[in-house]
C-alpha atoms as one frame of an Amber mdcrd trajectory, in Angstrom:
protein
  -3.439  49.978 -19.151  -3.033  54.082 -20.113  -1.536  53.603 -23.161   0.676
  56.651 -22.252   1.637  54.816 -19.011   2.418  51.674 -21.149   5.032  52.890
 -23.552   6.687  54.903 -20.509   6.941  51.669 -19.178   8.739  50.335 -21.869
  11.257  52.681 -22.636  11.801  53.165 -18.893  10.627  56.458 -18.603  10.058
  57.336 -15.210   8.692  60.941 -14.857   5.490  59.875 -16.750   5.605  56.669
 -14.649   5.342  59.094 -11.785   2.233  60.946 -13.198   0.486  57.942 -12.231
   1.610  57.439  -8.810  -1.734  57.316  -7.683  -3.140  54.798  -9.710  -0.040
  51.887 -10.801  -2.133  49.518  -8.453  -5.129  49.614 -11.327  -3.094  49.727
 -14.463  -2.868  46.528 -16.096  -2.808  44.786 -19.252  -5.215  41.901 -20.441
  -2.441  39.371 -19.139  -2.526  41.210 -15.688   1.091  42.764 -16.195   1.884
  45.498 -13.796   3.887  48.467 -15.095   6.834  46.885 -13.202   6.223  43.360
 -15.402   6.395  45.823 -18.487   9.376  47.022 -17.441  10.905  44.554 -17.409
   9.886  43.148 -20.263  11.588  46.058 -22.526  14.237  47.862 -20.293  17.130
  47.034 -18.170  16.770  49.887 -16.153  17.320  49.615 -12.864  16.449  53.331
 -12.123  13.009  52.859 -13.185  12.411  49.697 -10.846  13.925  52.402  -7.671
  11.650  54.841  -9.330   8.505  52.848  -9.740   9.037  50.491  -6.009   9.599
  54.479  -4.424   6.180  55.008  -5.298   4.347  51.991  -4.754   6.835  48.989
  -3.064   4.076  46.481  -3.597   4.490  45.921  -6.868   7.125  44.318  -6.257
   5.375  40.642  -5.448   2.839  40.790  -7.575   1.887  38.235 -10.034   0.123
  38.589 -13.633  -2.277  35.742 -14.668   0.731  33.278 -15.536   2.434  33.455
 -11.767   5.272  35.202 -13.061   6.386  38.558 -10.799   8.840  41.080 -12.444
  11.869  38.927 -11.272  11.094  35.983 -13.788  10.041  37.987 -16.419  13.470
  40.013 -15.468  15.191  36.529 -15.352  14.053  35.656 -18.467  14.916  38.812
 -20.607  18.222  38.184 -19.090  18.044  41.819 -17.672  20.442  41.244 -14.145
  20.021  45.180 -13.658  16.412  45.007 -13.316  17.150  41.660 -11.278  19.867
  43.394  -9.224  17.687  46.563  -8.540  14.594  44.490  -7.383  16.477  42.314
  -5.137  17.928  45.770  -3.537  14.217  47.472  -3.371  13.637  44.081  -1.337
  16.164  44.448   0.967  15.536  48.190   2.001  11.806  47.638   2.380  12.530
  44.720   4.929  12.082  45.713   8.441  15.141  45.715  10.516  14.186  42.842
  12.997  13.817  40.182  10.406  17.377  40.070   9.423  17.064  41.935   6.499
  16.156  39.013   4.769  11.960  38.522   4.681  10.512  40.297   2.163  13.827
  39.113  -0.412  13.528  35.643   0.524   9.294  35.679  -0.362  10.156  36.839
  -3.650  12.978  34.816  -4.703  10.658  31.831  -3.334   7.640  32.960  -5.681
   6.664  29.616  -8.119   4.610  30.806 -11.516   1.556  28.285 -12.484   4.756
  25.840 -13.593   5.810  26.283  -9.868   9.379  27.717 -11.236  11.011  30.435
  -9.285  13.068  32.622 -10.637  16.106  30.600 -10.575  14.595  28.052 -12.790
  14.032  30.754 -15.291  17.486  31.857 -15.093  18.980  28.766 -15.690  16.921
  27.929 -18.494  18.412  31.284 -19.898  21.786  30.430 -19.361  22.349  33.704
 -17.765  25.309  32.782 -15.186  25.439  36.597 -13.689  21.320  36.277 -12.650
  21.942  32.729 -11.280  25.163  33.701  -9.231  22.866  36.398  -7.942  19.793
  34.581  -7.397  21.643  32.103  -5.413  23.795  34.084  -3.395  20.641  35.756
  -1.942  19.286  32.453  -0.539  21.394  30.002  -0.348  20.009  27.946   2.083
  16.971  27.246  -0.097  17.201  23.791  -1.782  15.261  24.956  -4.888  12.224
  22.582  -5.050  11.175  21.256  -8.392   8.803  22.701 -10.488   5.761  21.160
 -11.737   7.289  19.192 -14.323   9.766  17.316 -11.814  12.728  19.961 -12.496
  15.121  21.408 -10.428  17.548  24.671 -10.775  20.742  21.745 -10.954  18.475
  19.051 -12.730  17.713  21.845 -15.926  21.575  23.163 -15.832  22.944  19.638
 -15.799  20.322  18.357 -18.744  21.447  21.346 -20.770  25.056  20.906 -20.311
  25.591  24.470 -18.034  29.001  23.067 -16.230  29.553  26.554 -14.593  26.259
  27.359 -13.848  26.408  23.323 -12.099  29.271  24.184 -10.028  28.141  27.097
  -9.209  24.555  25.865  -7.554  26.627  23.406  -5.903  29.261  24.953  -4.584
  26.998  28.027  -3.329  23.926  25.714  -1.330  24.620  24.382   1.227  22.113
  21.495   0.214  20.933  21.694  -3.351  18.221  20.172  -4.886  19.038  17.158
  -7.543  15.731  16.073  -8.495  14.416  15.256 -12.123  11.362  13.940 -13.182
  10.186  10.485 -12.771  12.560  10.302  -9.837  15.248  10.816 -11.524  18.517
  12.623 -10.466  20.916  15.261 -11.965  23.395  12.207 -12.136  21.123  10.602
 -14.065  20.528  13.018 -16.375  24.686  13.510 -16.667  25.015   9.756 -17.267
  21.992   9.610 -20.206  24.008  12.787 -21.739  27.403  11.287 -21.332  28.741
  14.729 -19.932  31.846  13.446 -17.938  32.164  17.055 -16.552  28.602  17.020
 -14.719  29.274  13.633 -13.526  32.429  14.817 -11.275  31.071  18.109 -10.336
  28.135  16.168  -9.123  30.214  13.372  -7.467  32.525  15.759  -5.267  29.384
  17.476  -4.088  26.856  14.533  -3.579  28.744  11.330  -3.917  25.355   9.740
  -2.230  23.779  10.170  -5.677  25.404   7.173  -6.846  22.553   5.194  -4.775
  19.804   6.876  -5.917  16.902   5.362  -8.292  14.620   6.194 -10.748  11.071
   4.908 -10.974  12.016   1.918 -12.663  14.912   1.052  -9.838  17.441   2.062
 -12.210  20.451   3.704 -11.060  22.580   6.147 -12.902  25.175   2.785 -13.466
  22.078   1.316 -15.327  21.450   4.273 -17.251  25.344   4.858 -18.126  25.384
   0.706 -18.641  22.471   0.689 -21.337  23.497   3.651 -23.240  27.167   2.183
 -23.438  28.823   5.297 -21.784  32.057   4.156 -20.469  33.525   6.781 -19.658
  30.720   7.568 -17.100  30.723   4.118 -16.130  34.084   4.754 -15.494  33.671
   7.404 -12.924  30.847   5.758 -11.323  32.454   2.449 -10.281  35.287   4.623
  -9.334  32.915   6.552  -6.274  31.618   3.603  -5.503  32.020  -0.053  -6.463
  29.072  -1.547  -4.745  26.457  -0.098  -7.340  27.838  -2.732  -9.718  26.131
  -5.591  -8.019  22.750  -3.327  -7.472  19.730  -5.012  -8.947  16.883  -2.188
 -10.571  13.078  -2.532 -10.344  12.243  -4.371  -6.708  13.225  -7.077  -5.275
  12.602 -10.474  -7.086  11.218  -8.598 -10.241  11.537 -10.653 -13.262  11.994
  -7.640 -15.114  15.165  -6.342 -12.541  18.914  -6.279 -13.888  22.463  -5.405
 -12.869  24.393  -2.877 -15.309  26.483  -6.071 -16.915  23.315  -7.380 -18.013
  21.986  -4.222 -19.302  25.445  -3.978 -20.970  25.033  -7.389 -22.441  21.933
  -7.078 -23.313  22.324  -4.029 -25.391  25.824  -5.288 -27.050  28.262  -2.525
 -25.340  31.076  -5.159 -25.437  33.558  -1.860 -23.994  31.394  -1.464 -21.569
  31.291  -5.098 -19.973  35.283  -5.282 -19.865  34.339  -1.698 -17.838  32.444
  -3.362 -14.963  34.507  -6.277 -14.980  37.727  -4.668 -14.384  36.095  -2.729
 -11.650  33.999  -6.100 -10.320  35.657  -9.123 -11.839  33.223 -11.342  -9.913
  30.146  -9.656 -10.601  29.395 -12.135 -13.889  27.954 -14.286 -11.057  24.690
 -12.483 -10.316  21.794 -13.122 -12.262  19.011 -10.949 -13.062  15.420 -11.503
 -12.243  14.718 -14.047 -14.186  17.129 -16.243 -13.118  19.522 -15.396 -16.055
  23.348 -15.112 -16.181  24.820 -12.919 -18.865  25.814 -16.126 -21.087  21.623
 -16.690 -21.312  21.254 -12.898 -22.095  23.930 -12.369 -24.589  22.070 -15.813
 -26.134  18.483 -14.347 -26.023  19.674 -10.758 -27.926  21.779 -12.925 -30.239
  25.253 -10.602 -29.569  27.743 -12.459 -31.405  30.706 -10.769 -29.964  29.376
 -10.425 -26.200  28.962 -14.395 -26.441  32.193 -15.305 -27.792  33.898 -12.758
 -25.676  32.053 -14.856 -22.335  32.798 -18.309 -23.936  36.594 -16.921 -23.722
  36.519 -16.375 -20.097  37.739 -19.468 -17.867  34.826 -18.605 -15.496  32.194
 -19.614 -18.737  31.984 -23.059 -17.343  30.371 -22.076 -14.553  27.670 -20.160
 -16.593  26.830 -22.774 -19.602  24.534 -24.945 -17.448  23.296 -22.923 -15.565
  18.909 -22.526 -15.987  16.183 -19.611 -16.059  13.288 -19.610 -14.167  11.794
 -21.867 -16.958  14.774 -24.405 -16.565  15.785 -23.328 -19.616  20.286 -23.235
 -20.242  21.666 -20.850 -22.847  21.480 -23.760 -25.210  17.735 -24.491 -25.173
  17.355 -20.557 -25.810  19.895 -21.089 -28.553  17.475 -22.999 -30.221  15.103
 -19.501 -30.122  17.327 -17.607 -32.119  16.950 -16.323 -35.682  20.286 -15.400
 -36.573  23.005 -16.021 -34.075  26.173 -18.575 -34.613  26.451 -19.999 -32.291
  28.206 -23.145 -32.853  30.809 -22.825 -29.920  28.376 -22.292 -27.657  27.505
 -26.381 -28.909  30.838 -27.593 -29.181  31.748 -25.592 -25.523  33.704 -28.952
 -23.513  31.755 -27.980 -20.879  28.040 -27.655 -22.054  25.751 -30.288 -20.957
  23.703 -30.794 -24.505  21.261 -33.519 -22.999  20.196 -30.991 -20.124  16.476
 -31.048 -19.792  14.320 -27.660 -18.565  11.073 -27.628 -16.521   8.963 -28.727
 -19.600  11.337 -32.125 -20.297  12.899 -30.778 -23.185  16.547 -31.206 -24.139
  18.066 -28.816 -26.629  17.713 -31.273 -29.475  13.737 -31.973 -28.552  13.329
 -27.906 -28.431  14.905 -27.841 -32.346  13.557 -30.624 -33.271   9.426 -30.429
 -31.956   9.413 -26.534 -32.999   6.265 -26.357 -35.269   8.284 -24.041 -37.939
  10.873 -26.379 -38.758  13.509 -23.996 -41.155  16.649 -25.067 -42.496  18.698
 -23.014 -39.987  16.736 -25.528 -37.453  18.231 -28.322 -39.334  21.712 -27.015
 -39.108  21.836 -26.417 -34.962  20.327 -29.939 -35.041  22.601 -31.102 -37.152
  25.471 -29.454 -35.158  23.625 -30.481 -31.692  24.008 -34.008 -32.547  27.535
 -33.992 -33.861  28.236 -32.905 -30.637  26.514 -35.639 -28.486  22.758 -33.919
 -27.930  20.034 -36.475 -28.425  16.435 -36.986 -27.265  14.842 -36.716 -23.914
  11.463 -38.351 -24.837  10.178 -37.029 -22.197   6.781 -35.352 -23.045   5.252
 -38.072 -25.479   5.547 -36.209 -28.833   3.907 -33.116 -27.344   4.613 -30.505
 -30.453   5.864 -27.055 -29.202   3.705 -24.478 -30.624   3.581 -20.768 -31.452
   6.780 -18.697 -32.416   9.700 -20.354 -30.958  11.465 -17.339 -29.341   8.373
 -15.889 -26.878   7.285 -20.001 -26.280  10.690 -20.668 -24.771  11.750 -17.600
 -23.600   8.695 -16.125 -22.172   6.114 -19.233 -21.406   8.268 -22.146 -21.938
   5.998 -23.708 -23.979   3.524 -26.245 -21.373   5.176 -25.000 -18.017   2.578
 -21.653 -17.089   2.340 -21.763 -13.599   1.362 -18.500 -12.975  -1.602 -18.850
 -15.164  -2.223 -22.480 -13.583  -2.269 -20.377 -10.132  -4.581 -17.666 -11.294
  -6.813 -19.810 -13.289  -7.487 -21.836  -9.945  -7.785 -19.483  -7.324 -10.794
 -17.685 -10.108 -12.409 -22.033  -9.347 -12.090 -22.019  -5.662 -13.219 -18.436
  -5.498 -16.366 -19.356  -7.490 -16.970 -22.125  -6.193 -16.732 -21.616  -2.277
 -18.949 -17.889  -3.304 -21.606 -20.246  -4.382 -21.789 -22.497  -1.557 -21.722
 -19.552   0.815 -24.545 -17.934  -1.224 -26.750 -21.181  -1.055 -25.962 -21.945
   2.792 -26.936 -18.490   3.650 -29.726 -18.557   1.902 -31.088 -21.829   3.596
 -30.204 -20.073   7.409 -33.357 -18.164   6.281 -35.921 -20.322   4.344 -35.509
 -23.387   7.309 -37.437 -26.379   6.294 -40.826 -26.605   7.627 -41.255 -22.704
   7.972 -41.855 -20.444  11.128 -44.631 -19.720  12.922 -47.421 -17.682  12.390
 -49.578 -17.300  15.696 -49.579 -14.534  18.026 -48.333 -16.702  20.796 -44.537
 -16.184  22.089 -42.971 -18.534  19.638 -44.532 -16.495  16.915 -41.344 -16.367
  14.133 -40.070 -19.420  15.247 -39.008 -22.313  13.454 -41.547 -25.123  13.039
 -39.820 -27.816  13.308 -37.368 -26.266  15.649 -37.295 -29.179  18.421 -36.905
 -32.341  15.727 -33.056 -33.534  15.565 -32.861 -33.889  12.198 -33.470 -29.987
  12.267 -30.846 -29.222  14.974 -28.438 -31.333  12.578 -29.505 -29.082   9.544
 -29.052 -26.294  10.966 -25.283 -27.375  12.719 -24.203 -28.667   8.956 -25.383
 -25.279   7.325 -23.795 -23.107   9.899 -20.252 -25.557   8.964 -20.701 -25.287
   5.646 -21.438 -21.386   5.921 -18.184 -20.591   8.182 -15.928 -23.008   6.198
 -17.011 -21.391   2.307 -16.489 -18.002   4.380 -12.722 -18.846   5.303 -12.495
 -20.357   1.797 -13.337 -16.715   0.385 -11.586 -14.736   3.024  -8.231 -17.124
   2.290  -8.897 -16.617  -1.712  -8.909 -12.877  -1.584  -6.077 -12.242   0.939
  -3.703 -14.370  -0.892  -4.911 -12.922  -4.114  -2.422 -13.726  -7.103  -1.687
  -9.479  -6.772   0.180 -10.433  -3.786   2.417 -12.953  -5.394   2.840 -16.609
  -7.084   4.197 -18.001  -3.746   1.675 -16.935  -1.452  -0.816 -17.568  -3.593
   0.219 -21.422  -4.163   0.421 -22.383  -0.361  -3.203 -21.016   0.276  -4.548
 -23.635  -1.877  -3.871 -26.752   0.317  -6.180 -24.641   3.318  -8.820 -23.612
   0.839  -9.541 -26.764  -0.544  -9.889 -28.343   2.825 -12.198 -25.859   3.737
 -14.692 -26.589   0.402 -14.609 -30.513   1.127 -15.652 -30.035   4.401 -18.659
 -27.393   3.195 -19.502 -29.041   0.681 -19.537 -32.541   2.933 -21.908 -29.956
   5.421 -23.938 -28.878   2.666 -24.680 -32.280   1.804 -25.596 -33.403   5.044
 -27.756 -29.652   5.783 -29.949 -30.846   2.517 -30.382 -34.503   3.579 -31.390
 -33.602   7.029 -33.827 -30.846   5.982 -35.434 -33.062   3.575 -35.661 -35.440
   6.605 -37.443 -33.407   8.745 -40.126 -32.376   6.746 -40.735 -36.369   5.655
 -43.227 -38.336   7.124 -43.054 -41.829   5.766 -39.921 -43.961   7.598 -39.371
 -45.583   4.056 -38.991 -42.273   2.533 -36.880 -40.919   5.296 -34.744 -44.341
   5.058 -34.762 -44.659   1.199 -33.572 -40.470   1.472 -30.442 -41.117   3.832
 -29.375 -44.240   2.001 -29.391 -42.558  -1.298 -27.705 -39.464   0.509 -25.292
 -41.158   2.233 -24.293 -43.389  -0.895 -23.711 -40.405  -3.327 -21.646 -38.553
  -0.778 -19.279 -41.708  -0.162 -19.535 -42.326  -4.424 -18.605 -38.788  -4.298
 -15.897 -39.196  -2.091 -14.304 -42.600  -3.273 -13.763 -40.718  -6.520 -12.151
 -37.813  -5.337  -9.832 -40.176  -3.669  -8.434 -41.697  -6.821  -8.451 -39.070
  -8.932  -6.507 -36.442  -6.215  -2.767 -37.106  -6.080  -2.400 -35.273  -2.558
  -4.980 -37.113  -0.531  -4.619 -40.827  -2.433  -5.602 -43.972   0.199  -4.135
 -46.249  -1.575  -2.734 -46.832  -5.189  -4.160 -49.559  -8.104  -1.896 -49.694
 -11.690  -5.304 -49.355 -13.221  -8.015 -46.424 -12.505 -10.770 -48.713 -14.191
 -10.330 -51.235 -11.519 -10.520 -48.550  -9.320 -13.957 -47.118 -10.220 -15.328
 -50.662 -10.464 -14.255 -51.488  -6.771 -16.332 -47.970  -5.809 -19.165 -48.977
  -8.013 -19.786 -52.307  -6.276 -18.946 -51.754  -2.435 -19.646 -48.287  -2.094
 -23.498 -48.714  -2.156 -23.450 -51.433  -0.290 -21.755 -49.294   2.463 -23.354
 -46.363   2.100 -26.802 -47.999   1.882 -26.534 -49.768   5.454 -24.980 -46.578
   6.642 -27.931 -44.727   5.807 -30.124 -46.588   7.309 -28.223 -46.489  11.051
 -28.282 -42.951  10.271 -31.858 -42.611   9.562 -32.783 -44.374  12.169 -30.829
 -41.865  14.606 -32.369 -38.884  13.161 -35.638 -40.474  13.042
């Protein structure tokens, strides 16, 4: 830019300005400033902006290499009579049809590279006069966010603007609350605690209430784990309901209501809060199965638990178990530093309960591999009060840290790695006998063949029956590893525990039967390409006998598909040992004889 033409810009001076009437179009700085984005930089003048828009009105839209036109770099000096005058040079070079209102709306709708319009910058600048302005012009905009997430009521409410909040919402008619991560502007009032926000924001959009973050969280959760009771106040006051909303989705393990967050982050004030509001929200449980009695155990908060144990509706908490089985006493046993000796002596604790892994409270103390004296005091204490010993798991030792073995794996019980662990053996093996049975459709015993006649690429032995039956038992054992594979990777453990679980019964039927199929697809290949009867005879005996040895065994040893039951397995395998054969051998020779 004319350096002459730059500092005329800057102090505002317009008859040089006008010496260059011809060229303001080409006259830019490195950053792509126009004389108007100079302007108003340096000077609130709004003569200059009439003077400079009278001589070239498109200036007035144009944007230097950030995205910013003269009204955000106006917006952001805080200059409202540079903003004032370009909003006016808008409105007389609109064309009378449009309502007056075209060219001003484009320009208060221009987004910079951050995607902020004007009104963003003005709020960030705390300049209430600009954003009064801004607003009244189009107030039927609902002020998108910018790049980061952020809109015009989201920034004002985060920075604690409570005019510059009421005044967005009572000018839109429907303004935009967003935040990022899917937050809201009530959010952001309830993490800041600003009371003032909160019932601006609830007289204008009492709907907000419902809203959720990406984690599911509502502002109640937000106000709930920051201890804000005030705000939890107000909230429960607009609407009750959100005290018994759940965050994260539905049957998360990870999803709680705000009186667990409460408990779980020791805002005692804040748990009286909700109850007064709710008194018979200490029923629900979070998504692990968990009351607030098992949470205010697991984060050790002393007062939260003896506040609980004072309530008369604590008896109906005490016994209740996680997802592990586990009752605030076996997590008791977890802790490091908590007393919690009337949690023990509670009339109504059951002290011989066991969880999913057999344990009672007293095995829990007494098996942990890092036995410390506070150990020996809870036992101590659990038997004074009646606890003993389940004896249920043979002297299995717990192992690992105490605390993440009971309250994250429970020590033995894992089914979710038992699940995943054998879905990855079914997978592997039905992909293997898929791979080997569609192999064999193509390499046929016997060959194809190779003449020019009109069976050339046929199979060989085509017309023998022990053929046909190979190639019936390979097409079985092909379809049924397929469905195996296809049942494996629809009910994959990504689309949950319970699915995944009740596919297995279907998939293992499937492998018996292909593998049963593959069996009989070898022994009849073999067959066909045989020539000697006592080879084909000896073949289908010893065929027949390992597949019956084979499936004698996986009788005993399978719980679901057990004929029938003998005290001792020993006796078991001897019975297979000695009539199996004997069986299978005359069996294989009827069957020889057929395919023969």
């Amino acid at each position: 830019m004319d350096p002459q033409l730059y500092n005329a810009a800057q102090s505002g001076d317009s008859d040089v300005i006008r010496q260059y009437a011809d060229r303001l179009d080409s006259q830019l700085t490195p950053n792509n400033n126009t004389v108007l984005h100079i302007l108003a930089q340096f000077c609130d003048s709004s003569y200059a902006v009439e003077q400079i828009l009278g001589i070239n009105h498109s200036l007035l839209c144009k944007q230097n290499a950030k995205g910013d036109t003269a009204l955000h770099v106006a917006a952001r000096n805080r200059y409202s009579g540079v903003v004032r005058a370009l909003v006016d040079c808008a409105k007389d070079g609109e064309k009378p049809d449009k309502h007056n209102s075209e060219g001003r709306i484009k320009m208060l709708r221009l987004t910079n590279d951050d995607k902020d319009t004007a009104l963003h910058v003005a709020v960030r600048t705390n300049c209430y006069d600009i954003v009064e302005l801004l607003v009244k012009q189009d107030d039927e905009l609902p002020h998108p966010w910018n790049m980061a997430g952020e809109s015009p009521l989201y920034l004002a409410v985060e920075r604690g603007y409570h005019d510059i909040v009421d005044l967005i919402l009572g000018t839109c008619k429907s303004p935009s609350y967003h935040g990022p991560h899917f937050t809201t502007a009530l959010h952001r009032a309830a993490m800041g605690n600003s009371l003032e926000c909160v019932k601006l924001l609830l007289g204008k959009l009492p709907n907000l209430t419902k809203e959720a973050d990406r984690d599911g969280q509502t502002a109640l959760h937000i106000a709930a784990k920051l201890g804000h009771q005030e705000v939890i106040k107000l909230l429960l006051s607009a609407d009750k309901s959100m005290a018994y909303t759940t965050s994260c989705k539905v049957n998360s393990k990870t999803s709680n209501t705000a009186l667990h967050l409460a408990v779980k982050f020791g805002h005692l004030n804040v748990v009286k809060e909700i109850l007064s509001h709710c008194p018979d929200c200490w029923e629900m449980r979070n998504g692990y199965n968990q009351n607030i009695l098992h949470l205010a155990v697991v984060k050790e908060q002393k007062q939260l638990l003896d506040f609980i144990l004072d309530n008369v509706w604590a008896s109906e908490l005490i016994n209740e178990r996680d997802l592990d089985g586990n009752t605030p006493l076996h997590l008791y046993a977890a802790t490091k530093n908590l007393d919690g000796c009337n949690l023990i002596s509670h009339i109504h604790a059951d002290k011989n309960a066991f969880n999913f892994s057999n344990f009672t409270p007293l095995d829990v103390v007494v098996q942990a591999s890092d036995q410390t004296e506070r150990l020996n005091v809870i036992k101590d204490e659990l038997e004074r009060n009646g606890a003993t010993r389940g004896f249920r798991c043979g002297g299995t030792r717990l192992k690992g840290k105490r605390g993440k073995a009971l309250y994250k794996s429970n020590q033995c019980h894992r089914p979710e790695e038992d699940s995943k662990s054998k879905a990855d053996t079914y997978l592997i093996v039905a992909a293997l006998i898929l791979t080997v049975t569609f192999a064999a459709g193509f390499t046929v015993p016997g060959g194809y063949e190779n003449g020019d006649g009109p069976n050339k690429g046929m199979a060989v032995l085509r017309h023998k029956r022990s053929f046909i039956v190979f190639v019936i038992a390979d097409m079985i054992a092909l379809v049924y590893s397929s469905a195996a594979v296809f049942i494996q990777y629809m009910f994959s453990p990504s689309e949950g525990e319970y699915f995944l679980w009740h596919s297995f019964p279907t998939t293992h039927g499937n492998i018996r039967i292909a593998l049963m199929a593959m069996v009989i697809a070898f022994i009849s290949g073999l067959f066909a390409v045989l020539s000697s009867p006592i080879m084909k005879a000896l073949l289908c005996s010893l065929g027949i006998t390992s597949l019956l040895g084979f499936m004698g065994f996986f009788v005993i040893f399978t719980d679901g598909y057990r004929c029938f039951r003998l005290n001792n397995a020993g006796n078991r395998c001897k019975i297979i040992l000695s009539v199996w054969p004997l069986r299978g051998g005359g069996l294989g020779f009827a069957i020889g004889r057929i395919l023969y």
